[in-house]
N, C-alpha and C positions, 0 to 999 in steps of 0.2 A: 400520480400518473399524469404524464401529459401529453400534448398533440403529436408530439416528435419521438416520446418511448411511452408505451405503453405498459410500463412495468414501475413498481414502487423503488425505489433507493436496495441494490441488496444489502442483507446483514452480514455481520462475519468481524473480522478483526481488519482493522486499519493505520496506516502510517499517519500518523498526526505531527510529526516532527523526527529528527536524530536526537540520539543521547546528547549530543555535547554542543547544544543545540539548549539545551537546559542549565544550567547551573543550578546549584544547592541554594538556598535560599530564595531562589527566582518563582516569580510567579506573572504567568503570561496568558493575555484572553488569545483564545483560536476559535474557531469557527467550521463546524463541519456538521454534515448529515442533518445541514439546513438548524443547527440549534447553535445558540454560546455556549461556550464550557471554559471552565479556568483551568488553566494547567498547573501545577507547582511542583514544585523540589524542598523535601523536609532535608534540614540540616545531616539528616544522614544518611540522605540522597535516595531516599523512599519519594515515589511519584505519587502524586494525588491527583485525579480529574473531576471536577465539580458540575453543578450547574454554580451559575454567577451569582442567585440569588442566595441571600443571607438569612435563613427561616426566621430571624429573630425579628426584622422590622425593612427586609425587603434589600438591605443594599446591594452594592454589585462587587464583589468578593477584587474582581480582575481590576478594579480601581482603586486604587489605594491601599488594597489587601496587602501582607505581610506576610512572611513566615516567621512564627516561630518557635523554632527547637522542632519539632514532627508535629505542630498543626498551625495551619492557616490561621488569620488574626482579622477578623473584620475593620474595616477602616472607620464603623461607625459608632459602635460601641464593645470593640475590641473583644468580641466575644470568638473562642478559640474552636476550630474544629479541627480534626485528624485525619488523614487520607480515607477512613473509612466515614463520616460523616455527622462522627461522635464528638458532643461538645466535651472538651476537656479544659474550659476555665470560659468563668464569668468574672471580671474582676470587680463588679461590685455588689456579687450575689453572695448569699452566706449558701449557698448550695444549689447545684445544677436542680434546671426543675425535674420532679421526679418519674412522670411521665417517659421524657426523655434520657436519664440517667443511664448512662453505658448502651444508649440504643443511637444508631444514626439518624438523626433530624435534618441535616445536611445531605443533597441527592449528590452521590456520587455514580461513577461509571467505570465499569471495568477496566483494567490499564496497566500494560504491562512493559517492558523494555528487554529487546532481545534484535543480536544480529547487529547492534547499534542502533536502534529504530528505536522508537517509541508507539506503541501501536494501543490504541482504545477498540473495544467492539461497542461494536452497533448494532441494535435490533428495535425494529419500532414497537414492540412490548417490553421493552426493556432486560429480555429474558438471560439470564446467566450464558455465560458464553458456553458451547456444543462441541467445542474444539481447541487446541493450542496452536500459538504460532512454533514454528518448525525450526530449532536452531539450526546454526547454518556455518559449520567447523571455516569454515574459510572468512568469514566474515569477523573471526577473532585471531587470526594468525599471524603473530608478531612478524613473521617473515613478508607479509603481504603489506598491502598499500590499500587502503579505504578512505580515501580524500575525493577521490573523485564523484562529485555527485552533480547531480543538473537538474535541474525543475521547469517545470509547463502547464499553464492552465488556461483551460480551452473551453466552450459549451461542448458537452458531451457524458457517458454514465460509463460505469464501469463494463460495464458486458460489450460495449463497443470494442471496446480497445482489447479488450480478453479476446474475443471472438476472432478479430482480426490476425492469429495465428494457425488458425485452420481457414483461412481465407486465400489458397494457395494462388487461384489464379489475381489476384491482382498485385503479387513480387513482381511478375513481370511490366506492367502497365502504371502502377504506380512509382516501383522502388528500378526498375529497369534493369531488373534481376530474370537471371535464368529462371527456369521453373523449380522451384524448392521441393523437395521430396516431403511426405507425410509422415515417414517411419514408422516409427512403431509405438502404437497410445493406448493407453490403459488406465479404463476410471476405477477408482475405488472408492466409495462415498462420496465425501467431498474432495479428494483428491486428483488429481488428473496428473497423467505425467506422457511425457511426447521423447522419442529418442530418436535424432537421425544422425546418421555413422554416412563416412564415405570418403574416397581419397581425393585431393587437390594437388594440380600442379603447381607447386608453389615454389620461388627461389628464395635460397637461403643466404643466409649473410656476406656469401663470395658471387652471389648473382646467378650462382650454380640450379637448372629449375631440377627438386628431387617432389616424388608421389610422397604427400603428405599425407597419413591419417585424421579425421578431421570428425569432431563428433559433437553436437548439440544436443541437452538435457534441457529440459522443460518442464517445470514443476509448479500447477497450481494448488492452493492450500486455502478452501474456500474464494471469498468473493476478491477478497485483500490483500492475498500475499504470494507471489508469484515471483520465480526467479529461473536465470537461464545460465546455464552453467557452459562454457566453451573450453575445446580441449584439441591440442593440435599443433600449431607450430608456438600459439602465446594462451597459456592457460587464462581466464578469469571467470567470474559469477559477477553478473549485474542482477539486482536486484530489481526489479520493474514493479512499482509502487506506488499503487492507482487509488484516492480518496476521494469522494464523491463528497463536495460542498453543497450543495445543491442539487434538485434532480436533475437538470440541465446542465451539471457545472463539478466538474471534477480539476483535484491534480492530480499532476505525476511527475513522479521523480525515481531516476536512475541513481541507483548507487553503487559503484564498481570496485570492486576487489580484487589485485592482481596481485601475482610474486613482486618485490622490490629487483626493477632490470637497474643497471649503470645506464644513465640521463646519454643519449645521445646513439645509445648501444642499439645495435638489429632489432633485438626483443622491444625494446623502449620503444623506435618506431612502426613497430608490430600492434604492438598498445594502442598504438596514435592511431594509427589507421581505425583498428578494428571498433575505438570508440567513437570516433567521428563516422564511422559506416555507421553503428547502432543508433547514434544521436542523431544524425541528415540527412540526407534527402533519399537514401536508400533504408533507412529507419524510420521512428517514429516520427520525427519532422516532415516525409515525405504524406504520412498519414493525416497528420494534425488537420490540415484544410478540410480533407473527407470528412473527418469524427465532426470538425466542428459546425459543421452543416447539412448532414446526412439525417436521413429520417430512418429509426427498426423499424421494416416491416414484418406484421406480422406471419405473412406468407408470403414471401419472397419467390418470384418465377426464377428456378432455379434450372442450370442446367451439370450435363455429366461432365462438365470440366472444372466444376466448382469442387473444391474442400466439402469437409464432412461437417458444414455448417449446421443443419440443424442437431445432428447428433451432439454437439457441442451444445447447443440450447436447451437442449433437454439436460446435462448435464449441471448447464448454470440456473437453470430455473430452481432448481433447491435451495438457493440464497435468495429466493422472497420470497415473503411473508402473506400469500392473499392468494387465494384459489381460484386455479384456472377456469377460466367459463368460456363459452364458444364463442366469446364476445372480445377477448381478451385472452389466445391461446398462443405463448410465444416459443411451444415447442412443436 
């Protein structure tokens, strides 16, 4: 915890990279939830996430490490381990030591690939994961387009940037938006999901202005995995994909998924807009300066034109890990 959030890193599942973002054989140090970890890709494209160190005499797996065939290959004396963290060759031992023998000696970490993401969980006791990440049918649809992605790293935690969607009055004063409706929201565990429906006068591709149906889905899935689903005149789901490097120090990165429009077509600049709105100064961009210097309070002097902020607090406080005391209450 520190002066500016008084809450620990939450746990849950998190974006550490995209799939294609890795190659097979590839092995890459990253950095997140304040620890090293090595990432790799076994020859048949099995992901492995380590700690760096090499239980045998200390080396650092992400320098000089190798893969190969389905386990990583120390740079120092080539000793072989397996996405689960089982030594599977010494090459100048006449046998694994026995101690260790089909048991994990090497610290691995949970880690999975879904959506196109690559996602590891996190939990500061290191406890098995509590949940899955949420496949996501559009996110694999040969009919759609998933190139578009964009990245940002700013001082700031995840529950900022979460929070800041039941934060309704400040669309207008920050994003210079009408006032956004709350619709209709519904926790279920770790789930939370927001739906607001309504018509737009919008012009269509003869300049013609028709009442548009128009409807935003909102789906968080723990502390980590969070997507916004749009439907209306240009369908897509970005994916809003929030990693916490630090306690003070997160990224985020948008990942969008549309139908394939013809380059030039109404729909194509339908596209363009509505992602330059999500990405600038009426989206996260408009935000970023706030996150990056803003202090949680713990009791905020709230009034009745605010969003259903703390109810949303008390929702996210389930992804950490340390017990509430009156000293330290951030619901």
């Amino acid at each position: 915890m520190t002066e500016r959030f008084p809450m620990p890193m939450p746990y849950g599942w998190f974006c550490v990279g995209f799939s294609n973002e890795l190659e097979k054989n590839e092995v890459k140090n990253i950095h997140y939830f304040e620890r090293d970890m090595v990432l790799f890709r076994t020859a048949s494209g099995k992901l492995g996430l380590t700690s760096p160190v090499c239980p045998h005499l200390g080396a650092h797996l992400g320098h000089g490490g190798t893969v190969q065939g389905e386990s990583i290959r120390c740079p120092f004396h080539h000793w072989h381990y397996d996405a689960e963290g089982v030594i599977t060759e010494i090459p100048y031992a006449s046998r694994i030591p026995p101690k260790w023998e089909g048991k994990p000696c090497l610290k691995t970490y949970p880690v999975c690939e879904k959506n196109g993401v690559i996602w590891a969980w996190y939990h500061p006791n290191e406890t098995k994961p509590e949940y899955d990440v949420i496949e996501l049918p559009e996110a694999h649809d040969p009919s759609w387009t998933h190139e578009r992605r964009y990245f940002w790293e700013f001082n700031s935690c995840p529950q900022e940037i979460a929070e800041n969607g039941v934060d309704v009055a400040h669309f207008q004063f920050v994003h210079k938006m009408e006032a956004v409706p709350l619709g209709k929201t519904e926790y279920d565990g770790h789930i939370r999901r927001s739906l607001v429906t309504g018509t737009h006068m919008i012009p269509d591709e003869t300049g013609e202005v028709k009442e548009v149906e128009i409807s935003v889905s909102v789906v968080q899935n723990g502390a980590g995995q969070k997507w916004t689903r749009f439907t209306g005149v240009g369908d897509y789901l970005v994916q809003v994909l929030v990693t916490p490097v630090a306690r003070e120090k997160v990224e985020v990165r948008f990942a969008y998924s549309y139908p394939i429009h013809e380059k030039g077509s109404y729909l194509d600049a339908v596209m363009e807009y509505s992602i330059a709105t999500t990405n600038g100064q009426q989206g996260l961009e408009g935000d970023i300066p706030i996150w990056h210097n803003k202090f949680h309070l713990v009791n905020p002097v709230l009034c009745d034109g605010d969003g259903p902020i703390m109810k949303f607090r008390k929702y996210f406080s389930q992804f950490y890990n340390f017990e509430v005391t009156d000293a330290v209450k951030i619901v």
